[in-house]
N, CA, C and O atoms as a DFTB+ gen file, in Angstrom:
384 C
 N C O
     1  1     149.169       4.841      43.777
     2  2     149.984       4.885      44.964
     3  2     149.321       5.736      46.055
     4  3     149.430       5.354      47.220
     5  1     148.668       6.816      45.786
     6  2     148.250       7.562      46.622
     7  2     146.922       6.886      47.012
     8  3     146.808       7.051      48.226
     9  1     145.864       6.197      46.533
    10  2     144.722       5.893      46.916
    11  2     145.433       4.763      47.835
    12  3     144.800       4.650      48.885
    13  1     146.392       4.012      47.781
    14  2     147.245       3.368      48.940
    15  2     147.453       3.730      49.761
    16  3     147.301       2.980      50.726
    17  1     147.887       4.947      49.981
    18  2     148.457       5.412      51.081
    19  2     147.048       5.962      51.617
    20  3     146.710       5.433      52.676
    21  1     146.155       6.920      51.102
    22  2     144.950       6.864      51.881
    23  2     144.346       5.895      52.621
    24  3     143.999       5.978      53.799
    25  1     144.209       4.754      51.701
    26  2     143.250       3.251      52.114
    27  2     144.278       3.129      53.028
    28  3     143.639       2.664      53.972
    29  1     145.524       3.223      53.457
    30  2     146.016       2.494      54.699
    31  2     146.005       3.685      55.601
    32  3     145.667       3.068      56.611
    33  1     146.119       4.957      56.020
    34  2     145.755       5.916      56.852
    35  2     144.229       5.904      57.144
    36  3     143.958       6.370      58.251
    37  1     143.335       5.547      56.524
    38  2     141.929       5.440      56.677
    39  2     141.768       4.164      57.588
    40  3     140.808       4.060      58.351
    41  1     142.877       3.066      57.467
    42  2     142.353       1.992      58.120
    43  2     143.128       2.119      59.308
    44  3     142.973       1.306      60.219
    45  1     144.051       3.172      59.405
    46  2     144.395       3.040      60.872
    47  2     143.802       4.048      61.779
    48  3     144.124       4.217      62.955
    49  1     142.971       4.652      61.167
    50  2     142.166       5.382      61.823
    51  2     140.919       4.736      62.478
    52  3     140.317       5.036      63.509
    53  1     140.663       3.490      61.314
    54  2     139.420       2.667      62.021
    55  2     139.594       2.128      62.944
    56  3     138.636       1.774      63.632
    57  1     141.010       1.837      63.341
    58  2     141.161       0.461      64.258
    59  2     140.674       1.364      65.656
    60  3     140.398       2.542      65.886
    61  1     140.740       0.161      66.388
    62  2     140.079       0.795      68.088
    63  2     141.429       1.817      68.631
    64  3     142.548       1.802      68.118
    65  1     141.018       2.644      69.737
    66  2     142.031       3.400      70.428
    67  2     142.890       2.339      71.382
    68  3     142.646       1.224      71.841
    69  1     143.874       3.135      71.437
    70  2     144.849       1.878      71.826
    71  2     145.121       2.648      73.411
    72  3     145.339       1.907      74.370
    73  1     145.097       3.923      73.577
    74  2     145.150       4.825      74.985
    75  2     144.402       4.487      75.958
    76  3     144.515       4.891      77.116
    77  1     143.362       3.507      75.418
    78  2     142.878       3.157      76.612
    79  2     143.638       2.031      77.473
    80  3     143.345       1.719      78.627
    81  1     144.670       1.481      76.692
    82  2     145.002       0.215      77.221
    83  2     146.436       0.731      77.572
    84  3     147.229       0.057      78.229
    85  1     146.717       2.018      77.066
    86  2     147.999       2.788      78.203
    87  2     148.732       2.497      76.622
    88  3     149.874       2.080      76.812
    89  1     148.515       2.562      75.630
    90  2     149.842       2.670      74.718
    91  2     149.277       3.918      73.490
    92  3     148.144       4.388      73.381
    93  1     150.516       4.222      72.664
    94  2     150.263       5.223      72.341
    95  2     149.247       4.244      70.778
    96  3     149.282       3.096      70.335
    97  1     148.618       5.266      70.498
    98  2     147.949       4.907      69.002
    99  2     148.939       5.061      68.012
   100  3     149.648       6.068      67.995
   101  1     149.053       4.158      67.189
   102  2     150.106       4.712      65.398
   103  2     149.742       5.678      64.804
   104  3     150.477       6.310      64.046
   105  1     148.727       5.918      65.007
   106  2     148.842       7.370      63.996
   107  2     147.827       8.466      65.217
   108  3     147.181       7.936      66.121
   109  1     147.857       9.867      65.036
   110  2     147.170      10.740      65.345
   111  2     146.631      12.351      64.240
   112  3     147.370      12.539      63.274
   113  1     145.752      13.111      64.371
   114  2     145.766      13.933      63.286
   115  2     146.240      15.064      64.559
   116  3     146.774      14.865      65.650
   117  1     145.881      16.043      64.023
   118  2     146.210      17.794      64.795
   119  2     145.082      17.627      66.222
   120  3     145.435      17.833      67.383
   121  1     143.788      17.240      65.826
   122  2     143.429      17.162      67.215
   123  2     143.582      16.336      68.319
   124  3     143.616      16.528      69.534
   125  1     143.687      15.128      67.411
   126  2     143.734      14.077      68.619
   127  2     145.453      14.308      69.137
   128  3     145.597      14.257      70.359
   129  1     146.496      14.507      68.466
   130  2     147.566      14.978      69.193
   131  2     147.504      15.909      70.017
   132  3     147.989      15.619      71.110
   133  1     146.947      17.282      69.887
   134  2     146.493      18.598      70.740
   135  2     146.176      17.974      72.196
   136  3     146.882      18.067      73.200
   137  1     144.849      17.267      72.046
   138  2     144.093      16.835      73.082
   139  2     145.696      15.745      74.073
   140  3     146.302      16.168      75.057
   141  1     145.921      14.550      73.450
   142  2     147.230      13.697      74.386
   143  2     148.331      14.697      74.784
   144  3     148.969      14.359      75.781
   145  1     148.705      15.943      74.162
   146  2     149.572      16.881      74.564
   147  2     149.016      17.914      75.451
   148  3     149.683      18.566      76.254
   149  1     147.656      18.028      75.242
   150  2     147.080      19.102      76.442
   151  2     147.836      20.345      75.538
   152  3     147.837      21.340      76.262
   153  1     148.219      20.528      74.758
   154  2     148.403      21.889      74.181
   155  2     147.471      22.741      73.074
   156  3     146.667      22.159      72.346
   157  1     147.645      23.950      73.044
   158  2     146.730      24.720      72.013
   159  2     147.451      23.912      70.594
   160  3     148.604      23.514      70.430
   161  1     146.115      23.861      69.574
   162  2     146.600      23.359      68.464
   163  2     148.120      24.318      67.806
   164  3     149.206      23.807      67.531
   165  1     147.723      25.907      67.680
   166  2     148.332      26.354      67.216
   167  2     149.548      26.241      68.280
   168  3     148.898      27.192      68.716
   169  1     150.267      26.112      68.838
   170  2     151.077      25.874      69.779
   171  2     151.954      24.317      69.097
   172  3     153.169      24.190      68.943
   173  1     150.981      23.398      68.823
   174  2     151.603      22.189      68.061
   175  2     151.802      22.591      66.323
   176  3     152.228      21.864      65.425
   177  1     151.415      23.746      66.268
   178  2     151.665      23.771      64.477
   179  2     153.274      25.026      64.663
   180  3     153.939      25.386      63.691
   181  1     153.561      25.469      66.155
   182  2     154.583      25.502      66.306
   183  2     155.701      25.165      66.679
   184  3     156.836      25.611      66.510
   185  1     154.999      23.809      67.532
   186  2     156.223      22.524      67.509
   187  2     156.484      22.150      65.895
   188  3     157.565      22.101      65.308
   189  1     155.657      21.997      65.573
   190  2     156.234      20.997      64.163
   191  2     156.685      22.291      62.871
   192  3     157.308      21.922      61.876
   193  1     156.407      23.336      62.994
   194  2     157.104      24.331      62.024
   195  2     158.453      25.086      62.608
   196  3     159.096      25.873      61.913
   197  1     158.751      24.802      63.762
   198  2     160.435      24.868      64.355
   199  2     160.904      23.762      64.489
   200  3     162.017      23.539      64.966
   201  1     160.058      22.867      64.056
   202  2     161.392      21.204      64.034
   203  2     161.031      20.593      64.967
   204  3     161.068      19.391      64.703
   205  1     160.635      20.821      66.110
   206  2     160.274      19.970      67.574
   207  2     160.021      18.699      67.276
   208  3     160.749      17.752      67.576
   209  1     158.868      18.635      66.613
   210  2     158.192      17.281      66.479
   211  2     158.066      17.082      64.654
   212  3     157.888      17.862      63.719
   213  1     158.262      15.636      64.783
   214  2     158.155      15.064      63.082
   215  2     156.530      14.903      62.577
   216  3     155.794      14.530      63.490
   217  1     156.121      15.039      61.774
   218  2     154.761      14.530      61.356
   219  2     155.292      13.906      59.739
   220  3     156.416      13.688      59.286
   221  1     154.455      13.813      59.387
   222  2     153.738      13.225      58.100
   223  2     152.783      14.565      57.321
   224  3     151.969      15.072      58.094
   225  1     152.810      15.076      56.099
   226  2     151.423      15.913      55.387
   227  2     151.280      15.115      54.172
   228  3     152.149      14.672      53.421
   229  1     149.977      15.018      54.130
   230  2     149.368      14.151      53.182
   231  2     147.809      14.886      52.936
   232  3     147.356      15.149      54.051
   233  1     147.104      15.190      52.137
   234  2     145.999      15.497      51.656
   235  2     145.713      16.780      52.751
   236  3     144.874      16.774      53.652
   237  1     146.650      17.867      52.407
   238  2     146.307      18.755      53.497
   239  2     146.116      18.679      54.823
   240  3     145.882      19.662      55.526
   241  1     146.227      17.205      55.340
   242  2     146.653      16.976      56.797
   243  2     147.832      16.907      57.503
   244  3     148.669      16.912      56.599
   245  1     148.285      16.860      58.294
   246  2     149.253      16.662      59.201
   247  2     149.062      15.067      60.056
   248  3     147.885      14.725      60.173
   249  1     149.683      14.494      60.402
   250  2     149.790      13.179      60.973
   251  2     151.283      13.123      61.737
   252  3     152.415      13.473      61.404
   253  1     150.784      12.588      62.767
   254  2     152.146      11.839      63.928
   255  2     152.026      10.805      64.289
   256  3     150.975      10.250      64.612
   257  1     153.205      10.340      64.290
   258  2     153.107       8.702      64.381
   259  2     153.100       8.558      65.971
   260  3     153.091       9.541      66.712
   261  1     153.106       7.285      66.409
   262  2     153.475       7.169      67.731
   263  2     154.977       7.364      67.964
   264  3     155.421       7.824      69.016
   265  1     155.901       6.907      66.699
   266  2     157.045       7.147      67.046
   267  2     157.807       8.554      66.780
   268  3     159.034       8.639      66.731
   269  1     157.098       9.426      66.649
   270  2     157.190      10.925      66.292
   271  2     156.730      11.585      67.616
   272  3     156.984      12.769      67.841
   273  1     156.142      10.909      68.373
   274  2     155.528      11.398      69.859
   275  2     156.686      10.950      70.920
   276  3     156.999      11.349      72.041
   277  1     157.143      10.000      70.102
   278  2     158.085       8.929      71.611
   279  2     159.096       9.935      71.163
   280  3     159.148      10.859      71.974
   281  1     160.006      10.100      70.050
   282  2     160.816      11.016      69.797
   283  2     160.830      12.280      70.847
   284  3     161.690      12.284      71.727
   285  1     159.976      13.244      70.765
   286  2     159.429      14.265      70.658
   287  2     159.882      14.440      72.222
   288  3     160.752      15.184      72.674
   289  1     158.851      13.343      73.044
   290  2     159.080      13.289      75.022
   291  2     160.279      12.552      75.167
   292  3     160.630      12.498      76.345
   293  1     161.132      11.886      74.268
   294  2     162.561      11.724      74.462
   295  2     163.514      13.017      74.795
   296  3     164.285      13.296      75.713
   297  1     163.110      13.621      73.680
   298  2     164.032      14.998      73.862
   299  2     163.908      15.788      74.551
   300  3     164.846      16.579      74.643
   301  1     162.613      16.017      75.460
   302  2     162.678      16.483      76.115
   303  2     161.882      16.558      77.890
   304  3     161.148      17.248      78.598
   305  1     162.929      14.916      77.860
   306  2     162.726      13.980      79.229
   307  2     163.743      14.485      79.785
   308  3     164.807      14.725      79.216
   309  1     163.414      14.735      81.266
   310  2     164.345      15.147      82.271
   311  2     164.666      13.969      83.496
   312  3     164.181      14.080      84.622
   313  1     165.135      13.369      83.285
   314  2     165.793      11.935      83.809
   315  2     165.408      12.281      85.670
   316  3     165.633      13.436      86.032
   317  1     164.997      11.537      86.469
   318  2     164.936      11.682      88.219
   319  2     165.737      11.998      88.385
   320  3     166.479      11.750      87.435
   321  1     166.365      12.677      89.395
   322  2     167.853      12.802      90.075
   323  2     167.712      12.389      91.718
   324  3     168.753      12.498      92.367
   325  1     166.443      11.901      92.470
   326  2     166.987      11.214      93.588
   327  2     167.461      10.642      94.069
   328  3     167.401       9.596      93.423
   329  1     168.049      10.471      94.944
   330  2     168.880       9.445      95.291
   331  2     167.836       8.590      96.815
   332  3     167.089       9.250      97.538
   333  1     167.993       7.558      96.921
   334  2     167.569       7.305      97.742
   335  2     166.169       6.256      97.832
   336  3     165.796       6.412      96.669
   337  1     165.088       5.239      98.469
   338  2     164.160       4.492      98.198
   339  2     163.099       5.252      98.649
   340  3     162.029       4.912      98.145
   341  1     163.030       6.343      99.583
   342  2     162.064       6.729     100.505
   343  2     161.261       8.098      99.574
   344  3     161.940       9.056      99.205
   345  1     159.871       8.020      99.302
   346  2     159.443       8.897      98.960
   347  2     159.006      10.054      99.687
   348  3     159.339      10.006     100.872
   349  1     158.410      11.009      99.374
   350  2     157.863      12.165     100.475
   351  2     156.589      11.764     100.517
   352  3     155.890      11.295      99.619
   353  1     156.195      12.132     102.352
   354  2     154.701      11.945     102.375
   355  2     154.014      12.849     101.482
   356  3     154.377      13.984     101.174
   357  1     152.866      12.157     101.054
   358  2     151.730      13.170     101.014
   359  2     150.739      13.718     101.836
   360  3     149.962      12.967     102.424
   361  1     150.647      15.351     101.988
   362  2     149.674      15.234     102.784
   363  2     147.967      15.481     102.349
   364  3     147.663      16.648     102.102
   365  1     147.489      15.023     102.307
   366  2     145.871      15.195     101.839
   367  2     145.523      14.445     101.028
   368  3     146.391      13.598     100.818
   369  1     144.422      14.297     100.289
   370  2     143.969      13.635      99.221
   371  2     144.788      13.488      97.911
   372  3     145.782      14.143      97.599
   373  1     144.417      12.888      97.482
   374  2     144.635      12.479      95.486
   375  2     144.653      14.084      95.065
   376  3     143.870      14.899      95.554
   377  1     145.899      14.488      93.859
   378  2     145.525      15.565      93.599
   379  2     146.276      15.303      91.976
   380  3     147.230      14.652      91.549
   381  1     145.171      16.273      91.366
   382  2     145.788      16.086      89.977
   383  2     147.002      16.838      89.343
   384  3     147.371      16.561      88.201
C-alpha cells in the first residue's frame, strides 16, 4: 500500500507545472508551497502546526494539495466592497 501511495506522489510530481498555465498544481512539497505563498518556510510550518492550512505527511514530508491551498485563501479572502464601475486612475507606470 505504501509503495502505492509513493508511486502515485512520485508521478504527480513528474507531471509538467500547471502555474504556468494560471492553475494551481495537485500537489506541492514545503518549498514549492513557500515559494507560491511568498512566505518563510518556517512561517508555513506555522500555518500548518496552528491548523491554518491542511497538508498530507508521508515519508517525513509534508504535502498540500491544491485543494488545501484553495481552502486556506478561502478563509482568508476579503470579498471587494466597492460600489460602483469606475476604477481609480493610475498614476505612473506598471508597479508591482
Amino acid at each position: 500500500m505504501l509503495e502505492q501511495i509513493r508511486a502515485s506522489v512520485e508521478e504527480l510530481k513528474s507531471r509538467p507545472s500547471y502555474t504556468e498555465m494560471g492553475i494551481l498544481k495537485p500537489i506541492y512539497d514545503n518549498r514549492e508551497l513557500s515559494e507560491l505563498l511568498r512566505v518563510n518556510p518556517k512561517y508555513l510550518k506555522t500555518l500548518r502546526d496552528n491548523g491554518h492550512i491542511g497538508y498530507s505527511h508521508f515519508n517525513d514530508k509534508y504535502w498540500y494539495s491544491a485543494q488545501d491551498v484553495c481552502d486556506f485563501m478561502s478563509r482568508y479572502h476579503y470579498p471587494a466592497f466597492a460600489t460602483g464601475n469606475n476604477l481609480p486612475f493610475q498614476k505612473g507606470g506598471y508597479h508591482d
